[in-house]
C-alpha positions as CSV (number, residue, x, y, z in Angstrom):
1,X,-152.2,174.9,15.9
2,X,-150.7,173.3,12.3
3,X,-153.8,171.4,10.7
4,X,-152.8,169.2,7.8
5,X,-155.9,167.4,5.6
6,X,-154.4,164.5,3.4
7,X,-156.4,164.1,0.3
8,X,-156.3,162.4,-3.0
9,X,-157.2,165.3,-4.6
10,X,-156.6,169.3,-3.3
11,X,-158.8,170.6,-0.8
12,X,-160.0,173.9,-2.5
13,X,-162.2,175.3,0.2
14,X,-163.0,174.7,3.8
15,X,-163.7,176.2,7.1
16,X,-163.0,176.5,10.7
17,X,-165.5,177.5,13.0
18,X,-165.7,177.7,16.8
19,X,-167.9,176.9,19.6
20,X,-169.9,180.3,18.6
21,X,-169.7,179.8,15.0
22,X,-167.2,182.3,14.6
23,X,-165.5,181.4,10.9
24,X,-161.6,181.7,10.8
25,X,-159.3,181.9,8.1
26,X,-156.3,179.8,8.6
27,X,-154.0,177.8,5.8
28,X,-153.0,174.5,6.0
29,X,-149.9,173.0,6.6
30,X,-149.4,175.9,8.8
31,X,-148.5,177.1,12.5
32,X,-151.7,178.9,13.4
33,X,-152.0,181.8,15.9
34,X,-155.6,180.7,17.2
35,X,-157.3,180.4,20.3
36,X,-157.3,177.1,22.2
37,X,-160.2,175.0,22.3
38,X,-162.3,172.8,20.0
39,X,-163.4,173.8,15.9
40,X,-166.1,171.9,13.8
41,X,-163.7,171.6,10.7
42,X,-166.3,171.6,8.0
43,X,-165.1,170.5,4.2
44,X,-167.7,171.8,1.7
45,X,-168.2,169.5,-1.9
46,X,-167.0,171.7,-4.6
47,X,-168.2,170.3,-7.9
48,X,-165.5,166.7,-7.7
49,X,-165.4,163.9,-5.1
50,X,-162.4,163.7,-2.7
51,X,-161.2,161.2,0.1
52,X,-160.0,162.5,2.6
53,X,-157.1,159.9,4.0
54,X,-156.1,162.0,7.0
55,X,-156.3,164.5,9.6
56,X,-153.4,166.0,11.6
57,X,-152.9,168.3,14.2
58,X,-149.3,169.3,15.3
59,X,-148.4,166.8,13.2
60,X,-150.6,164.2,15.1
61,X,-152.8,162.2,13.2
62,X,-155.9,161.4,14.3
63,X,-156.1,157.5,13.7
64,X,-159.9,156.4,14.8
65,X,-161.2,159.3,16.0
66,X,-161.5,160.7,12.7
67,X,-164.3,158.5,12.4
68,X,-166.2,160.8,14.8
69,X,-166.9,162.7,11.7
70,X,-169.3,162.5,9.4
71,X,-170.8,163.6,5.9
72,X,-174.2,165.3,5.3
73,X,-175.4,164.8,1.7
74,X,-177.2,167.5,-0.5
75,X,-180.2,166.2,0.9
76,X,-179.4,166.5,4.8
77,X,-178.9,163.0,5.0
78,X,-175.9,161.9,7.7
79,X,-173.3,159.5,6.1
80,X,-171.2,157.3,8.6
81,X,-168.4,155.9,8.4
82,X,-167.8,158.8,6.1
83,X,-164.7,160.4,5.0
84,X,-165.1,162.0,2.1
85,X,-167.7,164.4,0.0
86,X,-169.3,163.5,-3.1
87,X,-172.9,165.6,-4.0
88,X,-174.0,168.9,-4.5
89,X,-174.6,170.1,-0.8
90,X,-172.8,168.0,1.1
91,X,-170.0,167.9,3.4
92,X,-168.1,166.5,5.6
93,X,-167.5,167.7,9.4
94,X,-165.6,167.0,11.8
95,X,-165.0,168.4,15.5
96,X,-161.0,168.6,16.2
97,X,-159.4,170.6,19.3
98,X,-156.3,172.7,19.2
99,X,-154.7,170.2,21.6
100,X,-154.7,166.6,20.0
101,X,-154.6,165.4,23.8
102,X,-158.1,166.5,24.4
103,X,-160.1,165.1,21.7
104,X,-158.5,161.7,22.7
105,X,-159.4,162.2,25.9
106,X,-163.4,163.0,25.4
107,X,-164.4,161.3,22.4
108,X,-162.5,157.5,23.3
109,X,-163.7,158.3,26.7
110,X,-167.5,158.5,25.3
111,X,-166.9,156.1,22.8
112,X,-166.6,152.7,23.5
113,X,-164.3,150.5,22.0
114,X,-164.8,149.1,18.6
115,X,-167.6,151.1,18.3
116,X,-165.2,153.9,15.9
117,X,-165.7,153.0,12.2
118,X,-169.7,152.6,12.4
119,X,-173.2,154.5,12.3
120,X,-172.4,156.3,15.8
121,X,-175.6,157.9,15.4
122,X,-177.7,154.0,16.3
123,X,-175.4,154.1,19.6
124,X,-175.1,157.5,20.6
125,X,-176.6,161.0,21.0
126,X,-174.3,163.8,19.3
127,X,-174.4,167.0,20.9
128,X,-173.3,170.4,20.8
129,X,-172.7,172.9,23.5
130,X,-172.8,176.5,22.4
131,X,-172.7,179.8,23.9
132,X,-175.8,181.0,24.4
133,X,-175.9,185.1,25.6
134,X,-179.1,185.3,27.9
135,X,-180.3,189.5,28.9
136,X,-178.6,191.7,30.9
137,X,-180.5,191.8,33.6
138,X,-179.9,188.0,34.6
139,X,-177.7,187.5,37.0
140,X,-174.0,186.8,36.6
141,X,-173.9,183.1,37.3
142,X,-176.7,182.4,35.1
143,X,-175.4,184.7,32.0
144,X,-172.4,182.4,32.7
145,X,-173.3,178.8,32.7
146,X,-175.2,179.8,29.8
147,X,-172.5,182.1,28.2
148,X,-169.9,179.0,28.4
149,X,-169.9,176.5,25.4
150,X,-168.6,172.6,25.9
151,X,-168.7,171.7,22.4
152,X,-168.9,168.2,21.1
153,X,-169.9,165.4,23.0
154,X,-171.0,162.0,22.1
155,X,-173.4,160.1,24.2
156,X,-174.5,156.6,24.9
157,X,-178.4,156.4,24.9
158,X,-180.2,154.2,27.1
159,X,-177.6,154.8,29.6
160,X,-177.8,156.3,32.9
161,X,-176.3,160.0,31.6
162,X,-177.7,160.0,28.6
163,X,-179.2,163.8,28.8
164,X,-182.1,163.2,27.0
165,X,-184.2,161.4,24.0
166,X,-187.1,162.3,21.7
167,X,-191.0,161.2,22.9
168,X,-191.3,160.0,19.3
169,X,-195.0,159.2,19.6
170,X,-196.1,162.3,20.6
171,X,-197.4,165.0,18.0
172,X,-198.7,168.5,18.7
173,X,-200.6,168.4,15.7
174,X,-202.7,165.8,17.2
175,X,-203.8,167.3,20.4
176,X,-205.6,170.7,21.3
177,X,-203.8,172.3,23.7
178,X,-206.2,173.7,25.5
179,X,-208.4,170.7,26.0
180,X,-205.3,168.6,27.6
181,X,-204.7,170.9,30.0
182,X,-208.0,171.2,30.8
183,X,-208.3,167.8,31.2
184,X,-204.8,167.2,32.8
185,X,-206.2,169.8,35.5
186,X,-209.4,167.7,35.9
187,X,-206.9,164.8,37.3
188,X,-205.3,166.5,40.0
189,X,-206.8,166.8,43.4
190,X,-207.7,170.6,44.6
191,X,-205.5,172.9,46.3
192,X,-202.3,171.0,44.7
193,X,-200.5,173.9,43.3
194,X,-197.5,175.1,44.7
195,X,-194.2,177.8,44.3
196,X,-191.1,176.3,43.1
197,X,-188.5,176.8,45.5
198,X,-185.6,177.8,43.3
199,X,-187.7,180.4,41.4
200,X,-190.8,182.4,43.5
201,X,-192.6,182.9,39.9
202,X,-192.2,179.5,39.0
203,X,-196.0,177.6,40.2
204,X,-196.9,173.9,39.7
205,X,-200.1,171.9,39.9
206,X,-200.0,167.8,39.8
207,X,-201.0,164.7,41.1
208,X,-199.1,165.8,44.0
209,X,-197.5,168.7,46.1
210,X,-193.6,168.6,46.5
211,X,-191.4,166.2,45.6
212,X,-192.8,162.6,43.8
213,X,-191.9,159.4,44.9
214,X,-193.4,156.1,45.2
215,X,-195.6,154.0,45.1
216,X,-196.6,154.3,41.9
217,X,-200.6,155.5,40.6
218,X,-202.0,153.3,38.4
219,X,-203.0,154.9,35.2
220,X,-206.7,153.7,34.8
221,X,-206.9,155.9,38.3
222,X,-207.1,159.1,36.7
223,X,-210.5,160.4,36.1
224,X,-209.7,161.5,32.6
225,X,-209.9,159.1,29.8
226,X,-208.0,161.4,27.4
227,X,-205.0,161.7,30.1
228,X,-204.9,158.1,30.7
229,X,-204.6,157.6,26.7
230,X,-201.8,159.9,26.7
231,X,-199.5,158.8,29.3
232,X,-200.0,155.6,27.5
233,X,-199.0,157.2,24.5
234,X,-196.4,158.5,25.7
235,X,-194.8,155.2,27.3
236,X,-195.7,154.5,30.7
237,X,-197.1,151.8,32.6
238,X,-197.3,152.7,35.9
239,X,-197.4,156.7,37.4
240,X,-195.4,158.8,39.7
241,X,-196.4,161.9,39.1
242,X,-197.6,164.8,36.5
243,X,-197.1,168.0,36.8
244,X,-197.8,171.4,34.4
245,X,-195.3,174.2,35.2
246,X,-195.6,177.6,34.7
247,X,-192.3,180.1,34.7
248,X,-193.6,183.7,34.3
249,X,-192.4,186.4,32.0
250,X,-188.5,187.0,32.1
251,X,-187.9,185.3,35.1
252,X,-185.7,182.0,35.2
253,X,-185.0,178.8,37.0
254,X,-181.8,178.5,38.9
255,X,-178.9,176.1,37.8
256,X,-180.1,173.0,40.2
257,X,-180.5,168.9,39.7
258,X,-183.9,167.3,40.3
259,X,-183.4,165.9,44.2
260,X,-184.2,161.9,43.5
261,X,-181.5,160.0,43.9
262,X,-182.1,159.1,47.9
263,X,-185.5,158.4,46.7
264,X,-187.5,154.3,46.2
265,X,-188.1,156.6,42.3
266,X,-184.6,156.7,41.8
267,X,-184.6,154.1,39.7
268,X,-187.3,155.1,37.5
269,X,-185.8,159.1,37.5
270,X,-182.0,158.5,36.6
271,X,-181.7,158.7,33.1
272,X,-183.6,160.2,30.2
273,X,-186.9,159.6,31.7
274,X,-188.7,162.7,32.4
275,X,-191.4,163.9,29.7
276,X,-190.7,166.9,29.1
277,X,-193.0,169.1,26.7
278,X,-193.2,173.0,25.9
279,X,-197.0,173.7,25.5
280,X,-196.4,177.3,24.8
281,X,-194.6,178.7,22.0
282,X,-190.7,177.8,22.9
283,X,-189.6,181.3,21.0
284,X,-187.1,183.1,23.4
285,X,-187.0,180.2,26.0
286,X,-183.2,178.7,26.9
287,X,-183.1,175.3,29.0
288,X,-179.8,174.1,28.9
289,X,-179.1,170.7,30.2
290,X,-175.3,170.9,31.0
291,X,-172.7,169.9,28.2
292,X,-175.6,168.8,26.4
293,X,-176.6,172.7,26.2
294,X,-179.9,174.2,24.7
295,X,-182.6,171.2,25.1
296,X,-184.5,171.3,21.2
297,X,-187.7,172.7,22.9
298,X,-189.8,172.1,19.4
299,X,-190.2,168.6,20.4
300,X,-191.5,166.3,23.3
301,X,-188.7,164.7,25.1
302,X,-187.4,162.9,28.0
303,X,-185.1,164.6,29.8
304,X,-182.1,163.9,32.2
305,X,-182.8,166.1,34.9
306,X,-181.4,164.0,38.1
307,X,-177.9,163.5,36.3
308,X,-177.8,166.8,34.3
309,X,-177.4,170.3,36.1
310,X,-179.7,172.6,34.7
311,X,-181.3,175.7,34.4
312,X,-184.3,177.3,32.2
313,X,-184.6,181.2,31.1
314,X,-188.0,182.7,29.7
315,X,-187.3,185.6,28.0
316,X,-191.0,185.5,26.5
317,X,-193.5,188.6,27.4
318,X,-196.0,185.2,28.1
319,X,-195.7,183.1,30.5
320,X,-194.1,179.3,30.0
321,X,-195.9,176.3,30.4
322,X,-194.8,172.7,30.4
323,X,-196.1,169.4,31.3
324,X,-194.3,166.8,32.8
325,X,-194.4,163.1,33.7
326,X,-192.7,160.6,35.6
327,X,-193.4,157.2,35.9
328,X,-192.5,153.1,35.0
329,X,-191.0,153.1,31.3
């Protein structure tokens, strides 16, 4: 790969890094003996602002896709459209392949037209798939779908693949753990716990056993008080079901798609619309959500399971628990 950078001023530093973060050393202007696949191309600030005018690679420049990168000031904040770096701390990065062909090909198909040249970021979900190694002892398929990185992708939100969103209204700080699930568990009828079937060590309890559909529950149904605040809070208006899931101690759940979409929920399940939240400590546990990779578990979310493969390893010595929700958005 020959990667040019056109710029007002010299470009004293920069770096290339891959899908594991693995730095390399390359000159520009250059045929380059690296692997193929895609780089973030990062260009530090170094004491004097420069524009950057262009990118090339192979000679190909990369006209309005350069606008899929953006500049992170000193103080973490992203800048877009953004070419150029200008503060202490910042920089600008950009994802670029080592064939020109193939960043065309994802980013203008994720990106719709006219949208290049403004705030991606109020459109769109930017993710990153890395390789992830998992333990030895998994087995081969799973230490590969999480061994594989995607890289860069650029998603529309409110859309039917986009993998997943943040439950914004929804802090730990202002809940006791303990006392939700005790009152979670209070709400669902006895005897309605059951064994995953992808994963014998993976148990649920809910509002019901197997797989949800509708009609929905209304909300001022559930004995608790406290849960029907928080599904509230959370953003529903109607139920289909709730369920708190426990994965044991270094076992994992199977690459697999939630079964909905010959479901009357299907609706209601397609799309970023499963809360999804980590009650226990999310140290050491991988769910990745296809080329969307690692879910950020530190947060509540809603999740794309129906469109998304995906697959969850606890590599905890405690057990996993989440809680999840469907329901009327």
């Amino acid at each position: 790969m020959k990667l040019s950078i056109k710029s007002a001023e010299k470009i004293e530093k920069f770096y290339l890094k891959d899908v594991s973060e693995k730095n390399y050393d390359i000159e520009l202007d250059k045929e380059q003996n690296i692997p193929d696949g895609w780089y973030e191309l990062i260009v530090p600030y170094m004491g004097k602002k420069i524009e950057i005018n262009d990118i090339l690679i192979n000679d190909d420049n990369m006209k309005e896709t350069i606008y899929t990168g953006f500049y992170v000031d000193g103080k973490g904040v992203k800048h877009q459209p953004a070419t150029a770096v200008w503060d202490e701390g910042g920089y600008f990065t950009i994802w670029i392949h080592t064939q020109p062909g193939r960043i065309w090909q994802r980013f203008t198909d994720q990106i719709r037209e006219g949208d290049f040249g403004t705030y991606l970021f109020d459109k769109y979900l930017f993710t990153v798939d890395r390789p992830t190694r998992v333990a030895d002892y998994r087995d081969p398929t799973i230490k590969h779908y999480f061994g594989f990185g995607d890289g860069p992708n650029w998603w529309l939100k409110n859309d039917r693949f986009t993998p997943y969103a943040y439950a914004d209204t929804i802090k730990k700080e202002d809940y006791d753990i303990d006392t939700l699930i005790k009152e979670l568990d209070s709400c669902f009828p006895a005897g309605n716990w059951w064994c995953g079937k992808i994963q014998e060590k993976h148990t649920k309890r809910g509002l019901i056993v197997g797989y949800a559909d509708l009609p929905f529950k209304p909300i001022e149904d559930l004995p608790s008080k406290m849960v029907q605040d928080f599904v509230r809070k959370v953003g529903y208006k109607r139920l289909i079901d709730i369920q708190l899931q426990t994965l044991d101690p270094k076992t994992s759940l199977h690459i697999h798609k939630d079964h909905h979409f010959d479901r009357k929920c299907y609706p209601y399940t397609s799309g970023a619309k499963k809360f999804y939240w980590n009650l226990t400590d999310h140290k050491d546990v991988y769910f990745k959500l296809g080329n969307a990779g690692l879910l950020p578990l530190d947060k509540p979310l809603f999740i794309n399971a129906t469109e998304h493969v995906h697959a969850v390893v606890n590599e905890r010595e405690e057990p996993r628990t989440v809680l999840t929700m469907y329901g009327e958005l």
